[in-house]
MMTF fields as JSON, N, C-alpha, C and O atoms, coordinates in Angstrom:
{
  "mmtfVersion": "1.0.0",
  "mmtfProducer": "UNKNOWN",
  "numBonds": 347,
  "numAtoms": 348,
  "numGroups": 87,
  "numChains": 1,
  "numModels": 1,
  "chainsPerModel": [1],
  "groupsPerChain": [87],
  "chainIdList": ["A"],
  "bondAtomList": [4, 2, 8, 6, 12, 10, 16, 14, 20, 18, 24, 22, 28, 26, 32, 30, 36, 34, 40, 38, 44, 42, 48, 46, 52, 50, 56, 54, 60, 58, 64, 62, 68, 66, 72, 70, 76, 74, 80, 78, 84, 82, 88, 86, 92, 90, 96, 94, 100, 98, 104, 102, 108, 106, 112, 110, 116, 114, 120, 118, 124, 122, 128, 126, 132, 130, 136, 134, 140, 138, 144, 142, 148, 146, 152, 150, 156, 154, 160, 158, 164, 162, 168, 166, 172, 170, 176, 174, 180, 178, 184, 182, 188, 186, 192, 190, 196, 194, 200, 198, 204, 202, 208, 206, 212, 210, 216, 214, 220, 218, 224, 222, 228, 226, 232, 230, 236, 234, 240, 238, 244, 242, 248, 246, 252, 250, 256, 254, 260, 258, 264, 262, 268, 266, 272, 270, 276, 274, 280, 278, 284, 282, 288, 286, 292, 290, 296, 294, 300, 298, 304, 302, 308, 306, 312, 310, 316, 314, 320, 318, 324, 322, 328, 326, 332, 330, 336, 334, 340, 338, 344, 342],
  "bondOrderList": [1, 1, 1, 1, 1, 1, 1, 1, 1, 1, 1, 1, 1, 1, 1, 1, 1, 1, 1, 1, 1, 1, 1, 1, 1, 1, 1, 1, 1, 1, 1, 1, 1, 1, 1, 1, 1, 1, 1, 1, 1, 1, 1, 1, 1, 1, 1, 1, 1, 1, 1, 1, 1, 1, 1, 1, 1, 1, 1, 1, 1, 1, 1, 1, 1, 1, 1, 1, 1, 1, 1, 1, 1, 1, 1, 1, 1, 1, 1, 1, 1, 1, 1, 1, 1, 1],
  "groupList": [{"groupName": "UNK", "atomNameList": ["N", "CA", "C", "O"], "elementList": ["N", "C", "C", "O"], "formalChargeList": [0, 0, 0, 0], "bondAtomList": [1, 0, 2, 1, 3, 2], "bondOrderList": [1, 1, 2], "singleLetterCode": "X", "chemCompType": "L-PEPTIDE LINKING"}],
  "groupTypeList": [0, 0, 0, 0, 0, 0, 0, 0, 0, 0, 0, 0, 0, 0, 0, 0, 0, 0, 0, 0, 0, 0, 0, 0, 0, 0, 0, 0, 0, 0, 0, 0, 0, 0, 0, 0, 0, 0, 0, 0, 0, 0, 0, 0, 0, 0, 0, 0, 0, 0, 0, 0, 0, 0, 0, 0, 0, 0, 0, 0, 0, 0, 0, 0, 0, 0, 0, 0, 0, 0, 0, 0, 0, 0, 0, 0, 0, 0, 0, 0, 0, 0, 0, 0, 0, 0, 0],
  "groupIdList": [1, 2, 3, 4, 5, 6, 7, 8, 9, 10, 11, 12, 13, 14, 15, 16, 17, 18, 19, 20, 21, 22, 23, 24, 25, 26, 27, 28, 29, 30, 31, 32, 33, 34, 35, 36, 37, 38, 39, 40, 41, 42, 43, 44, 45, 46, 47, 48, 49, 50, 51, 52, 53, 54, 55, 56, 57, 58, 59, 60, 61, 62, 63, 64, 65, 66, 67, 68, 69, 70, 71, 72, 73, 74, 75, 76, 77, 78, 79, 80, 81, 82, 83, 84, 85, 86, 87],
  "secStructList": [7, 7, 2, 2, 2, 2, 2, 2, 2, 2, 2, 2, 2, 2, 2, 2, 2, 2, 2, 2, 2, 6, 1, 1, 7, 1, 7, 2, 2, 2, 2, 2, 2, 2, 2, 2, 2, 2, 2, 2, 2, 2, 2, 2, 2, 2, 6, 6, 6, 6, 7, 7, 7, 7, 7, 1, 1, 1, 2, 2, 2, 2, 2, 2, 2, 2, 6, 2, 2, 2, 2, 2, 2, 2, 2, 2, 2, 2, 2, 1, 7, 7, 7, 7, 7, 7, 7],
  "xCoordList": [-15.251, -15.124, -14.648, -14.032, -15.031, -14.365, -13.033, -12.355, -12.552, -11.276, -11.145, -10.029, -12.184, -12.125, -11.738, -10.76, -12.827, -13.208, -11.642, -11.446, -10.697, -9.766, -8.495, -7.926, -8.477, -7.542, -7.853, -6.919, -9.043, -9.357, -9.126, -8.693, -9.339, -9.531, -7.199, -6.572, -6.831, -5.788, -4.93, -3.98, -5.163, -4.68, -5.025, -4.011, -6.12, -6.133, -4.897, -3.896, -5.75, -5.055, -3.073, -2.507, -2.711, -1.343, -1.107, -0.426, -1.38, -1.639, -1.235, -0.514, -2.046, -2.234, -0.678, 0.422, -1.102, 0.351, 1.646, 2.338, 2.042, 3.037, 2.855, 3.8, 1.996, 2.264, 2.217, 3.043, 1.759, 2.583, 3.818, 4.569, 4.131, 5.304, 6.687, 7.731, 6.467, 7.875, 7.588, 8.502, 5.925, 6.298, 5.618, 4.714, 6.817, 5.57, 5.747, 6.34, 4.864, 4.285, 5.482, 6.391, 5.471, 6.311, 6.059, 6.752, 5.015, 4.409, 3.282, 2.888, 2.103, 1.176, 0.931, 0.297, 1.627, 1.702, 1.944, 1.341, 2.706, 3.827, 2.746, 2.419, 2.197, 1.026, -0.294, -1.044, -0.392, -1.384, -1.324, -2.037, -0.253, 0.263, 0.623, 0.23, 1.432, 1.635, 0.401, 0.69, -0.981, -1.788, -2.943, -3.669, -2.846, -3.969, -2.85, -3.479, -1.805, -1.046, -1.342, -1.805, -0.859, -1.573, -2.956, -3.311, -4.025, -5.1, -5.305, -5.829, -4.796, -4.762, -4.362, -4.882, -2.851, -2.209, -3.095, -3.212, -3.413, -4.384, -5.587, -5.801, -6.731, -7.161, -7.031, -7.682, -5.657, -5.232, -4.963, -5.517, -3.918, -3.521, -5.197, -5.44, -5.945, -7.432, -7.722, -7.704, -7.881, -9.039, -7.974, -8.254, -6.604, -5.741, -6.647, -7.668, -6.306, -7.123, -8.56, -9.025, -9.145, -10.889, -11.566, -12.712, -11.293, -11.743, -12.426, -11.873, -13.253, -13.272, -12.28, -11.989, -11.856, -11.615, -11.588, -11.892, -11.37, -11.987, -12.685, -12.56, -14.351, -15.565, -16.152, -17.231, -15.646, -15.942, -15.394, -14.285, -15.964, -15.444, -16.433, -17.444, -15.679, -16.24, -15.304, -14.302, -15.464, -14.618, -14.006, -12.839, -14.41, -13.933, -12.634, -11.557, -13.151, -11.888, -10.64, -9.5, -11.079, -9.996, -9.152, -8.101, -9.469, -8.847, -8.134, -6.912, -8.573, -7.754, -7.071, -6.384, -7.037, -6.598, -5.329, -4.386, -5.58, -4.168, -3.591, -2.606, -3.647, -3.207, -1.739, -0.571, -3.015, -1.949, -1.011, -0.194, -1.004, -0.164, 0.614, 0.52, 1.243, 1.743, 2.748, 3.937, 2.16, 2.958, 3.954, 5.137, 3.055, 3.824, 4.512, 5.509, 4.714, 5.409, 6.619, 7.453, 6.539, 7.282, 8.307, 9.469, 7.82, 8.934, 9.437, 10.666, 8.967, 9.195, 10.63, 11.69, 10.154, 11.598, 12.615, 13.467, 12.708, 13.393, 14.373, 15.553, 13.76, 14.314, 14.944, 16.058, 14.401, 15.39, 16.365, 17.241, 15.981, 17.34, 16.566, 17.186, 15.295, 14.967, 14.906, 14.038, 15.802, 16.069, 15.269, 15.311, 14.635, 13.524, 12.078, 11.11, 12.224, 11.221, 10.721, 11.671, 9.412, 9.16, 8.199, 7.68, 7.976, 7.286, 8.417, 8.151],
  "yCoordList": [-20.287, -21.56, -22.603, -22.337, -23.93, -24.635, -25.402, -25.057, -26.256, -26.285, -27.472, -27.594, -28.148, -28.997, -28.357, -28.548, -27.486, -26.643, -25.836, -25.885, -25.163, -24.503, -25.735, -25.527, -26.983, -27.827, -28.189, -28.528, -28.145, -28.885, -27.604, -27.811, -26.281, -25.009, -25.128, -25.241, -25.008, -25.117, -25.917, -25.358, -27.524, -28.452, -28.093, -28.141, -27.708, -27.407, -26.006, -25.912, -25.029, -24.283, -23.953, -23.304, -24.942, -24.918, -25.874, -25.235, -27.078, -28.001, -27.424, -27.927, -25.966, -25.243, -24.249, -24.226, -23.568, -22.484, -23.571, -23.135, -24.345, -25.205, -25.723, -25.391, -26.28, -26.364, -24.968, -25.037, -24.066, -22.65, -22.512, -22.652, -22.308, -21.841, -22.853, -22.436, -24.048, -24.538, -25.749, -26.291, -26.292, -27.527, -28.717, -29.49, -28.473, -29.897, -29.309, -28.262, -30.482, -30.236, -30.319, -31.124, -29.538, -29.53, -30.842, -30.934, -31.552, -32.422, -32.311, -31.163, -33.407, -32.757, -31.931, -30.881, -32.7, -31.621, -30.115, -29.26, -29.929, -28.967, -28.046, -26.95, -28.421, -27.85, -27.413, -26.465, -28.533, -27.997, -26.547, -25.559, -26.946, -25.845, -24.478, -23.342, -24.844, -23.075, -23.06, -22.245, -23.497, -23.324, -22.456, -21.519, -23.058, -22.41, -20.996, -20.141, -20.747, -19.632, -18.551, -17.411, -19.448, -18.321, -17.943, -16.768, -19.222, -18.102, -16.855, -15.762, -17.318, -16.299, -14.57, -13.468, -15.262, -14.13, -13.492, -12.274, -14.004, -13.685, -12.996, -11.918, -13.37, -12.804, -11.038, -9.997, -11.643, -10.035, -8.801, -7.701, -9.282, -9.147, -7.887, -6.688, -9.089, -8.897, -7.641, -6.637, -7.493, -6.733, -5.337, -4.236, -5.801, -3.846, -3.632, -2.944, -4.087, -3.343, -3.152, -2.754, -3.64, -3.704, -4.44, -4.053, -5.603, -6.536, -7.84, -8.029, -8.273, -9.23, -10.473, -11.223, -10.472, -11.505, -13.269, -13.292, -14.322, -15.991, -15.619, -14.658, -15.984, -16.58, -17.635, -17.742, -18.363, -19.891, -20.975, -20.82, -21.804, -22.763, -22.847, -23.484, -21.968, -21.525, -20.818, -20.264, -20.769, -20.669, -19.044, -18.937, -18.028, -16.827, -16.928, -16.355, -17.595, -17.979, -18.755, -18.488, -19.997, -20.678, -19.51, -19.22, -18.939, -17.904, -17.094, -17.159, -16.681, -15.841, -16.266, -15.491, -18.014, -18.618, -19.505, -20.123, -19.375, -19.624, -18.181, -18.415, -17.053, -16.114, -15.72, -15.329, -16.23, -16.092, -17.128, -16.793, -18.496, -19.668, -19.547, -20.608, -18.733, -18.835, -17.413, -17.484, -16.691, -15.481, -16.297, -16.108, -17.053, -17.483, -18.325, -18.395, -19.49, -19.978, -19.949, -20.836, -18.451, -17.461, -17.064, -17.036, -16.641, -16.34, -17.386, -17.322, -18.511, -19.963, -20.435, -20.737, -20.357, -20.809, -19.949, -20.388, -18.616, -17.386, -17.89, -18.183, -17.952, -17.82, -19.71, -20.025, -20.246, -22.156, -22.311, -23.163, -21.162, -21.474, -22.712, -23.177, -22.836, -23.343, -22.582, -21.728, -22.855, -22.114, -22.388, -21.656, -23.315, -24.134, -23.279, -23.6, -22.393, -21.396, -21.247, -21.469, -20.905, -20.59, -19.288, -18.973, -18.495, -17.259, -16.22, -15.022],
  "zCoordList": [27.189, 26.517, 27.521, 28.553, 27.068, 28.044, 27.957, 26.989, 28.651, 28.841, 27.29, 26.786, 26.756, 26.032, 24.75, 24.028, 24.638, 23.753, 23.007, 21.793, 23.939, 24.326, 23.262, 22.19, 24.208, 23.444, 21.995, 21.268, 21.545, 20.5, 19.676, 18.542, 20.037, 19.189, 18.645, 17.592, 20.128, 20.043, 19.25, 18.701, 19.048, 18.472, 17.193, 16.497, 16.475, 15.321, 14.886, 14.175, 15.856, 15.804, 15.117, 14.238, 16.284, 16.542, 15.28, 14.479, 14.808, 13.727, 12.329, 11.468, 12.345, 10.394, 10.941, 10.388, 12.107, 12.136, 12.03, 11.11, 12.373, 12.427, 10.543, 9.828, 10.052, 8.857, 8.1, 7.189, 8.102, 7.86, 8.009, 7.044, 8.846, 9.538, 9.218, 8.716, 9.57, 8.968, 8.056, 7.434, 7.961, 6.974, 7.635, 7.314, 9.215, 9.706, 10.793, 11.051, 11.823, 13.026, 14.003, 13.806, 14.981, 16.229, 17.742, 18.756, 17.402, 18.266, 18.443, 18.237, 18.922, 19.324, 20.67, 20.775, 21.741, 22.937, 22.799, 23.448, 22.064, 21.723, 20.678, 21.132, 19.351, 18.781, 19.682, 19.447, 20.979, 21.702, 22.411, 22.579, 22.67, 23.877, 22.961, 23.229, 21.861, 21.337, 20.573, 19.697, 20.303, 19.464, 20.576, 20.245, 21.876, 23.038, 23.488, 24.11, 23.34, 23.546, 22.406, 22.375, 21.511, 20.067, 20.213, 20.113, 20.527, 20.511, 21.478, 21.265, 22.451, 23.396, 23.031, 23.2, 22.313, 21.773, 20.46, 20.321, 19.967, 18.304, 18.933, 18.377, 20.251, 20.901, 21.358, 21.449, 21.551, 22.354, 21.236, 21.268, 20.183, 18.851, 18.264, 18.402, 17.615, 17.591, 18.416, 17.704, 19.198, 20.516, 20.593, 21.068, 19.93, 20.246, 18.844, 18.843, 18.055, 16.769, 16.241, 15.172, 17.54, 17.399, 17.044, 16.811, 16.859, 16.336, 17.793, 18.877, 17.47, 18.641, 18.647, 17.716, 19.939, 20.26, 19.657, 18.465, 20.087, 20.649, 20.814, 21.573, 20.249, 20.85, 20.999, 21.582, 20.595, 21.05, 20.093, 19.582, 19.901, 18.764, 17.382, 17.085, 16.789, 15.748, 14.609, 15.062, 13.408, 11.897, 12.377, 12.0, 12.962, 13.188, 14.747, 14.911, 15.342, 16.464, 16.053, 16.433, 15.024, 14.365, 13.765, 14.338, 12.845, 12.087, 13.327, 13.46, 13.814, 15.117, 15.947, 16.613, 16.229, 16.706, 15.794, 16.289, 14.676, 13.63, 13.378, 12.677, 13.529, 12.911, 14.193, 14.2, 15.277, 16.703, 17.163, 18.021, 16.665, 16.61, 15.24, 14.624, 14.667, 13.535, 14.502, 14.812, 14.675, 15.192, 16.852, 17.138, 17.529, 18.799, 18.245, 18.964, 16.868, 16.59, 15.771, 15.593, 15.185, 14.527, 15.258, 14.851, 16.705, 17.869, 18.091, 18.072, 18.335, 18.787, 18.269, 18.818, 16.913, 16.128, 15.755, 14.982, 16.221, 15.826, 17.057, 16.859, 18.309, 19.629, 19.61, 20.029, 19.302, 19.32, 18.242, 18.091, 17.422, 16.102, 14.508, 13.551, 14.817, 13.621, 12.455, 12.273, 11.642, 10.491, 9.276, 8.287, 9.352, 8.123, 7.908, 7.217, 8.524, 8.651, 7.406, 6.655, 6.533, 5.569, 5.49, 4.42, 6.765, 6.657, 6.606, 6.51]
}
């Protein structure tokens, strides 16, 4: 995928896990960045249990790519002390 592709997957990404996860958004930098980490991680997550991977920008990567920005942002706020958590 490309690097565009990656932020925009991410920003959404990081966007729905952040409104999951506590309500509202953490920034957009900040949604970018743990949303392209999550997919990464949701990726990896994915592929131990057999499943594919990110394949591009598309409704099956989003999903894998929020499942994994909800989990990196899960740690996120466990480890800074945000207590507003709602998962």
């Amino acid at each position: 995928m490309s690097i565009i592709a990656w932020l925009i997957l991410g920003l959404i990404a990081g966007f729905i896990g952040s409104k999951i996860v506590n309500r509202s958004g953490e920034g957009v930098l900040l949604d970018i960045g743990l949303g392209v980490v999550g997919a990464v991680v949701g990726g990896f997550l994915f592929s131990l249990v057999g499943s594919a991977p990110v394949t591009g920008l598309n409704i099956y990567s989003l999903v894998v790519a929020v499942i994994g920005s909800i989990v990196v942002l899960w740690i996120y706020c466990a480890v800074n002390g945000h207590y507003r958590m709602v998962v």
